[in-house]
C-alpha positions in Angstrom: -40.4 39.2 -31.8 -42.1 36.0 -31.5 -39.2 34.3 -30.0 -39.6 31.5 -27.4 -36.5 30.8 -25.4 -37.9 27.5 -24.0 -35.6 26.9 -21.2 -35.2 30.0 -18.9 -33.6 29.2 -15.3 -31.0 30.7 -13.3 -28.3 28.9 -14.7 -29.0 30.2 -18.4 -29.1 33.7 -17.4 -26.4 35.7 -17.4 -25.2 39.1 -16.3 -23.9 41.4 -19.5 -23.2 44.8 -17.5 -23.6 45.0 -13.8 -23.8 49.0 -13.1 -26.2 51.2 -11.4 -29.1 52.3 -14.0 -27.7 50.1 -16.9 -27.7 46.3 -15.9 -28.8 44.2 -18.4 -29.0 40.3 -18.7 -27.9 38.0 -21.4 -29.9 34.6 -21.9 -27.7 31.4 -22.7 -28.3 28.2 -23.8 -30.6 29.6 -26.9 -30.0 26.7 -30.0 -33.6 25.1 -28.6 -35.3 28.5 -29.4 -38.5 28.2 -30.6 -39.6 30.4 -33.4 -43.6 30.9 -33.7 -44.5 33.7 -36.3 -48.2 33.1 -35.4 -47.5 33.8 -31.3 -48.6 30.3 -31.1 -46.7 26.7 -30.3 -48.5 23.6 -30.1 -46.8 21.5 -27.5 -44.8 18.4 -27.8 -44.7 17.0 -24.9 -41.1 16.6 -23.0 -39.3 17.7 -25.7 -37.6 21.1 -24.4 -37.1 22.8 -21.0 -36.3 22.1 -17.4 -39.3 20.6 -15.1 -39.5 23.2 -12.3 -39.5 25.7 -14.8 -41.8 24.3 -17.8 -45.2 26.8 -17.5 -48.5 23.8 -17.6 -50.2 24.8 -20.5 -46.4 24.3 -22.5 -47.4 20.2 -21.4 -50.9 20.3 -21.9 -52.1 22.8 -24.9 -50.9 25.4 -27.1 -48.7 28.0 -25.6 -47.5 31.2 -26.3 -44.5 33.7 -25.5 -46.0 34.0 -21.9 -44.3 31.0 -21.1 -41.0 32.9 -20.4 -42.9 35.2 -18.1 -44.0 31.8 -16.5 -40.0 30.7 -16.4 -38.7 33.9 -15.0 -41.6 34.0 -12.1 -40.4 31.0 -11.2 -36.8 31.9 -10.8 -38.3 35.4 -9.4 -39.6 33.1 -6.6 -36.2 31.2 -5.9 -34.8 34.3 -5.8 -37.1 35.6 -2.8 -37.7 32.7 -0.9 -34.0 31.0 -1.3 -35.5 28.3 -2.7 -37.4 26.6 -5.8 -41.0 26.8 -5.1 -41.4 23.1 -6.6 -39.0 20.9 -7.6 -40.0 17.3 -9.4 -38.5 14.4 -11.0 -41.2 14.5 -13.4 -43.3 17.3 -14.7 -47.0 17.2 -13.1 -48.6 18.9 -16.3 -47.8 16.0 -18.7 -50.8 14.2 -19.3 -50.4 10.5 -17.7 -51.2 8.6 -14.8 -47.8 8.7 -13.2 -47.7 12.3 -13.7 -50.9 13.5 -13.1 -50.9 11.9 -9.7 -48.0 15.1 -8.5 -50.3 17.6 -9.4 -52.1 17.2 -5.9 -48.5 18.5 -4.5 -48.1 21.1 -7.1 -50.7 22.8 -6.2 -50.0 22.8 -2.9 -46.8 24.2 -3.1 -47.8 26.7 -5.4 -50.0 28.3 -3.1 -47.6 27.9 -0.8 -44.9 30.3 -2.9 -48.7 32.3 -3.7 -49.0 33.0 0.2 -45.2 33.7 1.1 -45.1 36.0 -2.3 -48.3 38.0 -1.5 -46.7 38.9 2.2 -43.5 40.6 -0.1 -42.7 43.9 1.5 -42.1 45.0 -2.0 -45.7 45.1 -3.1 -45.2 45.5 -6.8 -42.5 43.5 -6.9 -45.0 40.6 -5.4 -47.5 41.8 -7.8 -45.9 41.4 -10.7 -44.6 38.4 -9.5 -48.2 36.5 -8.7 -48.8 37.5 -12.5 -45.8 35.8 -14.1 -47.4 32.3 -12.6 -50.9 32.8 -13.4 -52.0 29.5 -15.2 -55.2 28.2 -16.5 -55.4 25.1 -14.3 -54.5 27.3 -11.0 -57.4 26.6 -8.1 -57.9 30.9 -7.5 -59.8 33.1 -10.1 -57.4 35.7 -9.6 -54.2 33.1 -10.7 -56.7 31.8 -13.5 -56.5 35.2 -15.3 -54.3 35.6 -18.4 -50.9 35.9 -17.6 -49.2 39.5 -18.7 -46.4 39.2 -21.2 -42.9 41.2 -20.8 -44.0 44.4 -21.1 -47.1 44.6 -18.9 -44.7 43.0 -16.2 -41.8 45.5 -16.7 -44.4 48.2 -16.7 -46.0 47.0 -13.3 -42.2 46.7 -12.0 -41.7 50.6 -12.9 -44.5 51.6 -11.9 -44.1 52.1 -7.8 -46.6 53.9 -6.0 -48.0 57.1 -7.7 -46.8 56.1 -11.0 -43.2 57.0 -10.1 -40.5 55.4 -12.7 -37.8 53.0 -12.0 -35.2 56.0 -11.4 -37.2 57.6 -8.7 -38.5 54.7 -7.0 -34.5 53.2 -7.0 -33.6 56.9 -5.1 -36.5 56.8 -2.9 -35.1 52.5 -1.8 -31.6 54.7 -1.3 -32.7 57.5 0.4 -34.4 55.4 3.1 
């Protein structure tokens, strides 16, 4: 729909119906949605968003709706590990001396939350996860690669081995 939310973190995420099969989330905090009818937002540096949570390319270039994805990896990972993978004062993607100088520690804690993610005992779940934070200045080919939007992720979330859907894959979890 070509909606950007701009700011997506734990704390502007809420839960609209908690029951099995039929959860579904609500997003707060949405009067700094960005609308872009061409898919397309050219950045303005520290203007919206949360640093922990801000995708690089939103400080750096022209972004799109995959920014979200970015956003919602990111609380994915705080989610698995118990902890934000990153956490700065100041965003490392803005373009600067004083800020370029964190990017050193970025990246290492982003492979970091890479390592610990790819050892998930979920394998899709990991999977899908990796993909949320692909970005184009990560140091792997494999993290370099596009990042998927909402759809592709949900798909590779239902997916489970042999193509199974969410339903099935949520009895086999119970049955074990």
């Amino acid at each position: 729909n070509n909606w950007i939310h701009g700011d997506i973190k734990p704390m502007n995420i809420g839960i609209h119906k908690w029951v099995l099969d039929q959860t579904s989330i609500v997003l707060l905090d949405t009067e700094d949605a960005i609308y872009a009818p061409r898919g397309i937002v050219t950045v303005t540096p520290g203007t919206k968003g949360t640093v922990g949570y801000i995708s690089p390319e939103r400080e750096l270039g022209e972004f799109t709706t995959t920014t979200d994805v970015w956003a919602v990896g990111v609380a994915a990972i705080w989610m698995l590990l118990g902890r934000h993978p990153w956490q700065y004062r100041v965003n490392p993607w803005r373009e600067g001396e004083a800020f370029e100088g964190n990017r050193w520690l970025f990246h290492r804690h982003y492979d970091d939350a890479m390592k610990s993610i790819g050892q998930c005992e979920d394998k899709e779940l990991g999977t899908a996860v990796l993909q949320m934070i692909r970005h184009p200045y990560a140091r792997t080919e494999e993290q370099k690669k596009s990042r998927p939007g909402c759809w592709m992720v949900l798909q590779t979330l239902h997916a489970g081995p042999a193509g199974e859907g969410a339903r099935q894959k949520r009895i086999r979890t119970d049955a074990a």
